[in-house]
N, C-alpha and C positions, 0 to 999 in steps of 0.2 A: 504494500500500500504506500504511495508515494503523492499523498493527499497537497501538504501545503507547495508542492512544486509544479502541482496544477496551475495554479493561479499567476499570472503573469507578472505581480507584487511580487511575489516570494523568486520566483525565475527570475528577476530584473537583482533581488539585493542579492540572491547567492553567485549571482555573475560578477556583481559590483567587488562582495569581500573577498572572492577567488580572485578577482585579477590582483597581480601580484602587488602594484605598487599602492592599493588603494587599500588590501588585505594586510600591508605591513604598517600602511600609517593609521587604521583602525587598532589594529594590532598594539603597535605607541604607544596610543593617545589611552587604551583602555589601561595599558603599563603605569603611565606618567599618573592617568588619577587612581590607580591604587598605592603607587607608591609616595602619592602627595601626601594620598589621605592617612596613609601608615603612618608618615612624617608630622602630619601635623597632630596625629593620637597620643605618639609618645611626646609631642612636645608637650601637649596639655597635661600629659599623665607627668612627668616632670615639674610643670609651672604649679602642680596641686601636690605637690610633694615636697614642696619646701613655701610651705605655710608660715606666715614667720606668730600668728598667738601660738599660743600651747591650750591644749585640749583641757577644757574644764570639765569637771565633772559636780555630780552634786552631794554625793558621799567624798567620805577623805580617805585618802592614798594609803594602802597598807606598805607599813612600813617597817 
């Protein structure tokens, strides 16, 4: 069964991302925002790790 290649939509994009030069710069472009978005996860997880209060709590610290 070879259903969404019927349709001349789905025949036009799988032509578009098979040819080579159009399939490597989708290719990129999907790279570049994952690895942005990796980049900018661990910055935040960084920026939220060095908190400058210190953690109160509402009972006292066993000591």
């Amino acid at each position: 069964m070879n259903f969404p290649m019927d349709l001349p939509l789905f025949r036009f994009l799988y032509w578009l991302v098979n040819t080579a030069g159009v399939g490597s710069a989708v290719v990129g472009l999907i790279a570049t925002v994952v690895i942005t978005g990796y980049g900018l996860t661990l910055r935040w997880i960084a920026a939220g790790a060095k908190a400058d209060e210190r953690a109160t709590y509402l009972y006292p610290a066993h000591e």
